[in-house]
C-alpha positions as CSV (number, residue, x, y, z in Angstrom):
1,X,14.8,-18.6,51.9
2,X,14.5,-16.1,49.5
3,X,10.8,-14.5,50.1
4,X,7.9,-14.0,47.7
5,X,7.4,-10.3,47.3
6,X,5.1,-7.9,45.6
7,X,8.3,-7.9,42.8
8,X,9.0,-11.3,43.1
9,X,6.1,-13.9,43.7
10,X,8.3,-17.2,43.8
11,X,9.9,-17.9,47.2
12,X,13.0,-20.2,46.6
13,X,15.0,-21.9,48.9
14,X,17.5,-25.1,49.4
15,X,16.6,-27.6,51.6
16,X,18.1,-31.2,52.5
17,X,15.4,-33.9,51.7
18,X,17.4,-36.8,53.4
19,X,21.3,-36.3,55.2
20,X,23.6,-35.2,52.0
21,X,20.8,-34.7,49.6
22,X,19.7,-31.7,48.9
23,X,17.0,-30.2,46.6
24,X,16.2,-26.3,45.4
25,X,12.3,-25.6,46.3
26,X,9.8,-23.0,44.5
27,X,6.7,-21.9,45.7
28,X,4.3,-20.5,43.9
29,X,2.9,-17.3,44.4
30,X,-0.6,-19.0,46.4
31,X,2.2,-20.7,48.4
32,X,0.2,-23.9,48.1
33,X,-0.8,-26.5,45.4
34,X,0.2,-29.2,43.9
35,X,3.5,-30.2,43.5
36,X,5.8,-31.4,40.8
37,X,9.5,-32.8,41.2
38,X,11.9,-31.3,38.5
39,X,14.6,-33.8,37.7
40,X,17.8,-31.9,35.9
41,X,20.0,-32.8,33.1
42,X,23.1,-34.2,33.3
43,X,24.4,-30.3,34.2
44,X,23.2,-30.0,38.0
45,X,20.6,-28.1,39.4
46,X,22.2,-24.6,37.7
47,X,21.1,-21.8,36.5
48,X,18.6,-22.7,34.1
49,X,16.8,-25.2,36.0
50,X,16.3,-23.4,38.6
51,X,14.6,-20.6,36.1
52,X,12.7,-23.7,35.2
53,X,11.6,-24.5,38.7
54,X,10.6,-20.6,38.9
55,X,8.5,-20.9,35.6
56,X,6.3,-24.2,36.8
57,X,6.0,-22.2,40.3
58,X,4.4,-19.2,38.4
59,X,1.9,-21.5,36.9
60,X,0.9,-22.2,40.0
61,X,2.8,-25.8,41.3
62,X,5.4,-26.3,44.0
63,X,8.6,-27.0,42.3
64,X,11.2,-29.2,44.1
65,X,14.0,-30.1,41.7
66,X,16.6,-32.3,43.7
67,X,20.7,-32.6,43.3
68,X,20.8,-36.0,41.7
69,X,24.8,-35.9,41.4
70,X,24.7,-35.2,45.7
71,X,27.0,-38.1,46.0
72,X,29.7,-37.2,43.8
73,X,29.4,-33.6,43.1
74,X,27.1,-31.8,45.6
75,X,25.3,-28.8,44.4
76,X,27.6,-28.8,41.3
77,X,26.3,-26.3,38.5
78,X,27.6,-26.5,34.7
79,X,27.8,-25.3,31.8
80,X,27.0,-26.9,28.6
81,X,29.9,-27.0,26.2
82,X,33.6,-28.3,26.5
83,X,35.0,-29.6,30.1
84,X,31.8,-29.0,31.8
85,X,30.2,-31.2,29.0
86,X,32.7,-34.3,29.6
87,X,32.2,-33.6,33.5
88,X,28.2,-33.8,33.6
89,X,28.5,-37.0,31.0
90,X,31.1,-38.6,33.2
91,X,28.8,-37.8,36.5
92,X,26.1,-39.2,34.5
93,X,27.9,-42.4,33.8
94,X,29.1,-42.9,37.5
95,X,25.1,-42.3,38.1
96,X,23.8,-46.2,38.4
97,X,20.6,-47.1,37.8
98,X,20.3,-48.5,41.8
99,X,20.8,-45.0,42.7
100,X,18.6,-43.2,40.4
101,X,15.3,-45.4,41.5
102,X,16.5,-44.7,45.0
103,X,16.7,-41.1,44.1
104,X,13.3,-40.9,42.5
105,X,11.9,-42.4,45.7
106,X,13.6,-40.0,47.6
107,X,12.1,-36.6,46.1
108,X,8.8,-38.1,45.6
109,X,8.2,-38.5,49.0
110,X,9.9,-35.4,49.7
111,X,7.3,-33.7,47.5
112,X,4.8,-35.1,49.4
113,X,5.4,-34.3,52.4
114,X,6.0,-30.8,52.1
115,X,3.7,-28.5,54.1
116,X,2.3,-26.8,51.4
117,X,2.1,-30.0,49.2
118,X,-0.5,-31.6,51.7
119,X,-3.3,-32.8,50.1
120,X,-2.2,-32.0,46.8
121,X,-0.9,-34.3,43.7
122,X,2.2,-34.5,42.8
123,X,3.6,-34.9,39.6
124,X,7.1,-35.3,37.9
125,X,8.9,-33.4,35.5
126,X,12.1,-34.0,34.0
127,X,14.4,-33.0,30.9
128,X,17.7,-35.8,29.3
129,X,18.5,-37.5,32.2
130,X,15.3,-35.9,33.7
131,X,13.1,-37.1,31.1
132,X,13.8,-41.0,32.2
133,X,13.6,-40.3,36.0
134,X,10.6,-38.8,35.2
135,X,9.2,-41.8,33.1
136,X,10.8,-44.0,36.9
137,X,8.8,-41.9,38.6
138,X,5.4,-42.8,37.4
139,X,6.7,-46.5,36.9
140,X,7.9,-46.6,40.5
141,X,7.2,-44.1,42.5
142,X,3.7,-43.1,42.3
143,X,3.4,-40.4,40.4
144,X,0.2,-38.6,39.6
145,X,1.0,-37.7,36.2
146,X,4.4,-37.4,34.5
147,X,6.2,-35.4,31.5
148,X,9.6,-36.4,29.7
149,X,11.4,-34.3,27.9
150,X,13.8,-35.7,25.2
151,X,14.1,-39.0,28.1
152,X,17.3,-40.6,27.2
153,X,17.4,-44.2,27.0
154,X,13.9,-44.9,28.1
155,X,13.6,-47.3,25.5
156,X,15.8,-49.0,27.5
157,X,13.5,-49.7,30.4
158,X,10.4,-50.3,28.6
159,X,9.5,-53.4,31.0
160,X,8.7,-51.1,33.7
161,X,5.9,-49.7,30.7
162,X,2.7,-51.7,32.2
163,X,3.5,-50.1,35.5
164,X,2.8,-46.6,34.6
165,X,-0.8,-46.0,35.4
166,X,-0.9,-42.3,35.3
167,X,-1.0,-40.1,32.4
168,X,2.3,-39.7,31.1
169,X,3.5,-37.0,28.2
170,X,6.6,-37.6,25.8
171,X,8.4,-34.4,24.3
172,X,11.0,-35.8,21.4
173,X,13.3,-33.9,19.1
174,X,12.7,-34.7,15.7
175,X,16.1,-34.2,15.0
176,X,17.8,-35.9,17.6
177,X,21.5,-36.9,17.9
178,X,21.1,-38.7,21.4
179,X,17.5,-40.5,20.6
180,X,16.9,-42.2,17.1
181,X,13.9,-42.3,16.0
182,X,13.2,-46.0,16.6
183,X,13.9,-45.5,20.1
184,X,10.8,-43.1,19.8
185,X,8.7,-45.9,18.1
186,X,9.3,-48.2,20.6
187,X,7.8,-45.5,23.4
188,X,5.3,-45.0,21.4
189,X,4.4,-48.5,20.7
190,X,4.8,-50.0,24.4
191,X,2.1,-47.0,25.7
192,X,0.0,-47.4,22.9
193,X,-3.0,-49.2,25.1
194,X,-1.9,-46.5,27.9
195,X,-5.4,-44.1,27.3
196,X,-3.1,-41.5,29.2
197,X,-0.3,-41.5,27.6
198,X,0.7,-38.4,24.7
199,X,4.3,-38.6,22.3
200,X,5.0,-35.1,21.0
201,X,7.5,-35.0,18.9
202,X,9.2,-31.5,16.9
203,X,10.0,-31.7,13.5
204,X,13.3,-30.5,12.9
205,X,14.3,-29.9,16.3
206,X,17.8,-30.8,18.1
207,X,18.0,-32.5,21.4
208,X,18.0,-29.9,24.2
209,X,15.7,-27.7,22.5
210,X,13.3,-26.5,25.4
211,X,16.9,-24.7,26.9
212,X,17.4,-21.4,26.8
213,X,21.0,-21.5,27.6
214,X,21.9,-24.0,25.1
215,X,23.1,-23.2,21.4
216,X,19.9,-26.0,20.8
217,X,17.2,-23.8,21.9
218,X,14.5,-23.4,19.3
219,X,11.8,-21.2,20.7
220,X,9.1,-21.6,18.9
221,X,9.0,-25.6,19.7
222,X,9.7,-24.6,23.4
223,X,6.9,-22.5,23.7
224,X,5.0,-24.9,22.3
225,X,5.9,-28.4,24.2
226,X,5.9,-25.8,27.8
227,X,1.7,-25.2,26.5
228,X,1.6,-28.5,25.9
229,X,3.0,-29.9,29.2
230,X,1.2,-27.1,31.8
231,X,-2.3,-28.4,30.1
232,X,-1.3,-31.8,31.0
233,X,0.1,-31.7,34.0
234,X,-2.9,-29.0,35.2
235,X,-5.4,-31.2,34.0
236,X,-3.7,-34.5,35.6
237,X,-2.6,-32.4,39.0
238,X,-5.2,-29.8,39.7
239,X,-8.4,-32.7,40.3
């Protein structure tokens, strides 16, 4: 573990959350609270998200981001352009659908159980890939409250809509190459009885924009879909 200190309030470490499967871990500066389970993009648990699970832990919520390509590509970490690209969309591809809900399962329960987790709510998080694990998570696996950024092909699974009884917050790209902007309507029109549910969507924006690392990152909607999302999921987590 790498300890919280008077320079560095966020203790981090890896831990294995079943045999194979592991998952990076951030704590916030209390140590306790509730907890929320960051599912990556299609590039690993690398760099950036592991600044992300560092961010939510300084706003005060156990972070747990697990290694959802653990049977393929354990602990991989890429980059976002050329050959690691075509790597992290081929791992994606190999990623069923059987395996994700299992997954989900997995790191909720994880979450959960953690010691400094008990009694707490725990939510999920999740960006591309993320963004739809995160939308499984509410539908399947109990979430308390649920955020999806950019969620790729949810409007695929919108039969698993009527399940989701928690609050639940959509972040789009208005100017999406991955998600047209029917696939938006169609979110928006399957949780239009949910009295929880929010669609944010950024004029103008390209998909990817809440990353830093990525040639995508518009700032300005970041900062404002991150003040969006830590109102939710404080109001949702923090009863």
């Amino acid at each position: 573990m790498i300890p919280n200190t008077a320079e560095d309030p966020v203790a981090t470490r890896w831990l294995d959350i079943a045999p194979g499967f592991a998952a990076y871990l951030a704590l916030p500066p209390a140590g306790r609270g509730p907890a929320i389970v960051l599912f990556q993009e299609i590039f690993g648990v690398n760099t950036h998200i592991r600044a992300v699970a560092r961010q939510w832990a300084l706003d005060g919520f156990i972070v747990l981001a697990p290694d959802l390509f653990h049977r393929r590509a354990p602990r991989i970490e890429l980059g976002y352009s050329g050959d690691d690209h075509a790597q992290g969309m081929a791992l994606h591809q190999a990623y069923t659908h059987e395996e994700q809900l299992a997954d989900v399962a997995a790191a909720m329960a994880a979450a959960r159980a953690l010691p400094e987790a008990a009694g707490q709510r725990c939510g999920a998080l999740g960006y591309c890939m993320g963004g739809r694990l995160a939308f499984f998570a509410a539908a399947t696996a109990g979430a308390d409250a649920a955020v999806a950024y950019y969620g790729g092909r949810i409007q695929d699974h919108l039969a698993l809509a009527p399940q989701v009884k928690a609050p639940i917050q959509f972040h789009y790209a208005g100017d999406d190459a991955y998600i047209p902007p029917a696939a938006v309507d169609a979110v928006r029109a399957a949780f239009a009885g949910h009295d929880g549910a929010e669609v944010q969507v950024y004029p103008g924006t390209p998909h990817g924009f809440n990353c830093w690392s990525r040639e995508s990152y518009e700032p300005r909607a970041a900062a404002l879909a991150h003040g969006r999302a830590l109102q939710f999921l404080a109001a949702a987590l923090n009863g």
